[in-house]
C-alpha positions as CSV (number, residue, x, y, z in Angstrom):
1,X,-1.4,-23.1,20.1
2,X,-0.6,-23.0,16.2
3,X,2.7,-23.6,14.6
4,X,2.8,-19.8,14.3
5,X,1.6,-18.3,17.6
6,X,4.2,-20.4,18.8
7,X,6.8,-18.7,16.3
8,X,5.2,-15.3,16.8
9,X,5.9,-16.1,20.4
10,X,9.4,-17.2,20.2
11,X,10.3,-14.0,18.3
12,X,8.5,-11.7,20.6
13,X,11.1,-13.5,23.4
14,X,13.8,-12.7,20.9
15,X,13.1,-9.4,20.5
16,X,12.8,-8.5,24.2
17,X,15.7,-9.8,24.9
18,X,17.8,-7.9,22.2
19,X,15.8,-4.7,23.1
20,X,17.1,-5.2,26.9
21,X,20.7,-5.5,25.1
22,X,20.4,-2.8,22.2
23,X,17.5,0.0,23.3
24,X,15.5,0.7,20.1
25,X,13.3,3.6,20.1
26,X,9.5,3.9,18.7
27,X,10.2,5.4,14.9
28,X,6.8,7.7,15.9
29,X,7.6,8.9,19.3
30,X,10.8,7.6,20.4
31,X,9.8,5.9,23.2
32,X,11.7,3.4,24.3
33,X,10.6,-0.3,23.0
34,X,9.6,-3.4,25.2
35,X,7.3,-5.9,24.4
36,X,5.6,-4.2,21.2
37,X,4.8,-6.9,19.2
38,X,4.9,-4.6,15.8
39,X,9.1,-3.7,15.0
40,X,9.9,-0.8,15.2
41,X,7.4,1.0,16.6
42,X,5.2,1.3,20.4
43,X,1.6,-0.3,20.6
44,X,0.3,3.1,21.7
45,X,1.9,4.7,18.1
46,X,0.5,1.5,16.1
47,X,-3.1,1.8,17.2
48,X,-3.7,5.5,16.4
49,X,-3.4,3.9,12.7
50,X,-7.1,4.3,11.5
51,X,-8.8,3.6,8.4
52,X,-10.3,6.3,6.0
53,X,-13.6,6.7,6.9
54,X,-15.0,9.5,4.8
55,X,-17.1,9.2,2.2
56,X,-15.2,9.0,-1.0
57,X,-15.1,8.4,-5.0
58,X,-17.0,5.0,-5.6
59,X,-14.3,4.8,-8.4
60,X,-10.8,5.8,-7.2
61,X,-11.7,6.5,-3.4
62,X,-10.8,9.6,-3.3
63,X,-12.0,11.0,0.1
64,X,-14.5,14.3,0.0
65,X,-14.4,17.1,2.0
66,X,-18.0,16.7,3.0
67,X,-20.1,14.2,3.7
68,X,-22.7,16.1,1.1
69,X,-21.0,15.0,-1.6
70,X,-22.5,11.5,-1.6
71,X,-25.9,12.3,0.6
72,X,-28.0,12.7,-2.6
73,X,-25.5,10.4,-4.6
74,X,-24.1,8.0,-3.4
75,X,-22.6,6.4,-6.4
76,X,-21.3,10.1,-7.2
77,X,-17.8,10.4,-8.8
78,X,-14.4,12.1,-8.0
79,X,-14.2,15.1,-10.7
80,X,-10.8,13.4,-11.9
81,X,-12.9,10.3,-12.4
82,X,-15.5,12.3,-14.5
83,X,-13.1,14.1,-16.7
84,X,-10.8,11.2,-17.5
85,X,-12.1,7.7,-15.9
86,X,-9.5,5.4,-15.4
87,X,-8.9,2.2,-17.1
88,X,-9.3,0.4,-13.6
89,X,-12.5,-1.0,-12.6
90,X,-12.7,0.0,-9.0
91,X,-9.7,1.4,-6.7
92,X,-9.5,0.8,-2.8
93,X,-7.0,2.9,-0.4
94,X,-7.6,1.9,2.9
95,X,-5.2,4.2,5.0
96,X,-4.6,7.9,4.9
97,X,-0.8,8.4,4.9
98,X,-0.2,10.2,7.7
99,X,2.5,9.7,10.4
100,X,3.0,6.6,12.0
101,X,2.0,5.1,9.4
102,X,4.0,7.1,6.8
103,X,7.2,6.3,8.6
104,X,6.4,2.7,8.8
105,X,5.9,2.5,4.7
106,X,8.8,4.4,4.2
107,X,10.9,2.5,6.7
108,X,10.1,-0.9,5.1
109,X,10.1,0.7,1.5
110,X,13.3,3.0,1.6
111,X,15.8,1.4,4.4
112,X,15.0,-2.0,4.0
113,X,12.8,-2.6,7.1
114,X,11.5,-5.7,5.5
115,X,10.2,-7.1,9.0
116,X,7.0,-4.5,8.5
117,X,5.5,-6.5,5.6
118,X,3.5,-8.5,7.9
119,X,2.5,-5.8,10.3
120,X,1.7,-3.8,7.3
121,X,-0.2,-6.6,5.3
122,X,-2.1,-7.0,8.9
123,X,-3.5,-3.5,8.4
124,X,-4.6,-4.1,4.7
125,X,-6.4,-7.3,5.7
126,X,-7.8,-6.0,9.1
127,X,-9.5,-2.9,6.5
128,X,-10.6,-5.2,3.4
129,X,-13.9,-4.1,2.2
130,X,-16.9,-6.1,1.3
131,X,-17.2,-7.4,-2.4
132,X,-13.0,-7.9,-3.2
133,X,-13.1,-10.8,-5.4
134,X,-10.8,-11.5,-7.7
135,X,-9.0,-14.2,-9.8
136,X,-5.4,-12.9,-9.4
137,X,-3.4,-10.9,-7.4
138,X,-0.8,-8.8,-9.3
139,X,1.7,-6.9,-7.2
140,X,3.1,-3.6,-9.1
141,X,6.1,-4.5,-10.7
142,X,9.9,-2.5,-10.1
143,X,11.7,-2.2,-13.1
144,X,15.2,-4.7,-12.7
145,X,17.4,-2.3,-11.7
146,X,15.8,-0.8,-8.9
147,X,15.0,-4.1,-7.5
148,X,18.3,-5.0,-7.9
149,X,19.1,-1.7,-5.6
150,X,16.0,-2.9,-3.4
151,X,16.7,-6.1,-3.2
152,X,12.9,-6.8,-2.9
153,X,9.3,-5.6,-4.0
154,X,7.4,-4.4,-1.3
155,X,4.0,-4.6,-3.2
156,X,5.2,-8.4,-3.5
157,X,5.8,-8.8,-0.1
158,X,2.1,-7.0,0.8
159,X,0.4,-9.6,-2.4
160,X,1.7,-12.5,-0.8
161,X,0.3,-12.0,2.9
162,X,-3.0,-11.1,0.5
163,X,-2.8,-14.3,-1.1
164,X,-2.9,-16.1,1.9
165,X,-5.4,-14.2,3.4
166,X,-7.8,-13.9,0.2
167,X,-7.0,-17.6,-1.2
168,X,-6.1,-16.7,-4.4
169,X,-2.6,-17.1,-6.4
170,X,-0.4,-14.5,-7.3
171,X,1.2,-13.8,-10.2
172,X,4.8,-12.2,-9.5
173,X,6.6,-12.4,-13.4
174,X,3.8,-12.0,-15.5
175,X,3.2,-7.6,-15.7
176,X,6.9,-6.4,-15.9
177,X,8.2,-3.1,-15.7
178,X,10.4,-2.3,-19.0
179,X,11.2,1.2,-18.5
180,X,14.0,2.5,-16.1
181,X,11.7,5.3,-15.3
182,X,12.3,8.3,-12.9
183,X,10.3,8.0,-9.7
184,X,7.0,9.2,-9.5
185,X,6.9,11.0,-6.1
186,X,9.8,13.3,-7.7
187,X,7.1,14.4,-10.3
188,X,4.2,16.2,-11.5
189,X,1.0,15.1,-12.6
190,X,1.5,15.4,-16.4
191,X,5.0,14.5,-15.8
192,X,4.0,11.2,-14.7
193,X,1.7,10.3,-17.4
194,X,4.6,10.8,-19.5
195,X,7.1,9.2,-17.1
196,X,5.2,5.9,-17.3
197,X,3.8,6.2,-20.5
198,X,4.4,2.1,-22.2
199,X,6.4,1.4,-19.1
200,X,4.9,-2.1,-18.2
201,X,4.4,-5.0,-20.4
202,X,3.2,-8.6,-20.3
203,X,5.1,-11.8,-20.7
204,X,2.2,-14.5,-21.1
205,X,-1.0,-12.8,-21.7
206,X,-2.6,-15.9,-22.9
207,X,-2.6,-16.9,-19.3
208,X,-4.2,-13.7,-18.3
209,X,-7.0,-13.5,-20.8
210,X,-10.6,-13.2,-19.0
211,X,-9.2,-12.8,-15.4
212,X,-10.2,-10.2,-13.2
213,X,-7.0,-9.1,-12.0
214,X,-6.3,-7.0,-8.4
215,X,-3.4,-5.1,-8.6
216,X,-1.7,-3.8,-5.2
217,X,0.6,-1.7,-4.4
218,X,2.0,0.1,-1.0
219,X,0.4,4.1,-1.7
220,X,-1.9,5.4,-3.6
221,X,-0.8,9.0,-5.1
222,X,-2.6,10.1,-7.9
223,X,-3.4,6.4,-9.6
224,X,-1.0,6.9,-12.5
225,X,0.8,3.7,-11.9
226,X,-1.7,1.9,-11.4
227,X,-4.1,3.3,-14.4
228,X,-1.0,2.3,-16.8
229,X,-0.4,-1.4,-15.0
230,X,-4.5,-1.5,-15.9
231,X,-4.1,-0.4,-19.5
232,X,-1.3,-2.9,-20.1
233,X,-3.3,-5.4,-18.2
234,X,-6.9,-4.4,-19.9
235,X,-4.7,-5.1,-23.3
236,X,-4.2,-8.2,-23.1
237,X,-8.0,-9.0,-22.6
238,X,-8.4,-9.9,-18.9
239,X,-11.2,-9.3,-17.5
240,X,-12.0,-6.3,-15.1
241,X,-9.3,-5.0,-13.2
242,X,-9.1,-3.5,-9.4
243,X,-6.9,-2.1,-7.8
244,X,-5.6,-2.1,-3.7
245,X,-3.3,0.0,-2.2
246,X,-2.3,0.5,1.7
247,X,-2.2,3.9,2.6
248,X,-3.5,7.4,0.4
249,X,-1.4,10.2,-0.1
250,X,-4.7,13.1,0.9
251,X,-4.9,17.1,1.0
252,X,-4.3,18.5,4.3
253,X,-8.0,20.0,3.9
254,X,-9.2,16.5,4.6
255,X,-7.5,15.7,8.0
256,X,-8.7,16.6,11.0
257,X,-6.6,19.2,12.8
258,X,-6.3,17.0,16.0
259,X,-4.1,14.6,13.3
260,X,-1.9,17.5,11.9
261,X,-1.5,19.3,15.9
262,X,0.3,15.2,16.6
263,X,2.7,15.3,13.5
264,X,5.5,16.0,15.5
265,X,8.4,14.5,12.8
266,X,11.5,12.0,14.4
267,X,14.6,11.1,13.2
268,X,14.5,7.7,12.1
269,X,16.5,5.3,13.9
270,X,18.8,2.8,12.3
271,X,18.5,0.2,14.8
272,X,15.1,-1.9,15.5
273,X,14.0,-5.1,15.8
């Protein structure tokens, strides 16, 4: 047994044993919590977390609503890619965001449940597609303050598991965030082209110049974020840039009904382990 099945272990022990002490409830269903090995939430919640599986953009990976839309063509483009392509080379969103998971990002992301990065970074790896291959990963940068308020960067956290897994370094100081902007879920789309508009910059760019660069980040919304880490990126002459994110924000035209009938919304909990 490996230095860390044998810690995976020990903390599985650990949390049963606090569990028996403080009952924590699933953050999905709020059934009570055992021997789940992810925190925070039951197996049975965890493994209804599926992939996108539709076809999809071969740019930004936007899902279609029919499967027709790449039968004839399959290298056939997004109409948002069409009208204005973004800087990135190629984008990969690997989860819809959809309930469990949607709690779980928002857990780790908003109240500090910092124990999900590796269940989280699990799912990215356990979803990689074919043909990822890059020189550096970049995580998105926060801007000082709300780090400081954060007191860490998820898509740092997510980038390091990556690195590990992938092999490659990462590159945590080099794109920084110089704007103090408003956050993006609170706006529209043009609002956040102009929300983020010279918002990033880098520090070394010799050290940057020819790479091909994969940005990641926790959700995917409408791209914005990353098209403008790209564009500062793209400035400074690396070399193609890509772009990974966990989970997809998608129209409710696009999910089944069976995943809408089970969204049944819980109170978060403020204990887990």
């Amino acid at each position: 047994m490996s230095c860390e099945d044998t810690q995976g272990l020990l903390i599985g022990w650990c949390r049963q044993a606090v569990r028996f002490v403080l009952p924590v409830e699933c953050l999905a269903c709020g059934a009570a919590l055992t021997t789940d090995p992810v925190p925070f939430f039951c197996a049975m919640c965890w493994h209804t977390v599926r992939p996108l599986q539709q076809p999809a953009c071969v740019r930004c990976d936007q899902p279609f609503v029919s499967p027709a839309a790449t039968a004839y063509s399959p290298n056939h483009h997004c109409q948002d890619c069409q009208s204005r392509p973004p800087v990135f080379e190629r984008a990969w969103t690997l989860f819809p965001y959809l309930p469990p998971l949607q709690e779980a990002i928002c857990s780790f992301k908003y109240r500090g449940k910092h124990t999900l990065a590796k269940p989280l970074a699990r799912l990215m790896i356990s979803a990689l597609p074919q043909g990822i291959d890059a020189d550096v990963i970049i995580p998105v940068p926060l801007h000082p303050v709300r780090l400081r308020a954060r007191e860490f960067n998820q898509s740092l956290l997510l980038a390091d598991q990556l690195s590990r897994h992938l092999a490659k370094p990462v590159s945590a100081t080099n794109l920084i965030r110089t704007a103090a902007t408003d956050p993006q879920t609170t706006l529209s789309r043009q609002e956040r082209l102009r929300n983020l508009r010279n918002a990033f910059k880098i520090r070394r760019p010799q050290e940057l110049v020819g790479k091909r660069i994969l940005l990641v980040d926790d959700v995917y919304t409408t791209g914005t974020t990353l098209n403008e880490c790209a564009k500062t990126l793209r400035h400074a002459d690396t070399g193609p840039v890509y772009a990974l994110t966990l989970a997809r924000t998608i129209d409710t035209a696009l999910v089944p009904d069976r995943l809408l009938a089970e969204r049944a919304r819980e109170p978060l909990s403020s204990i887990g382990i």
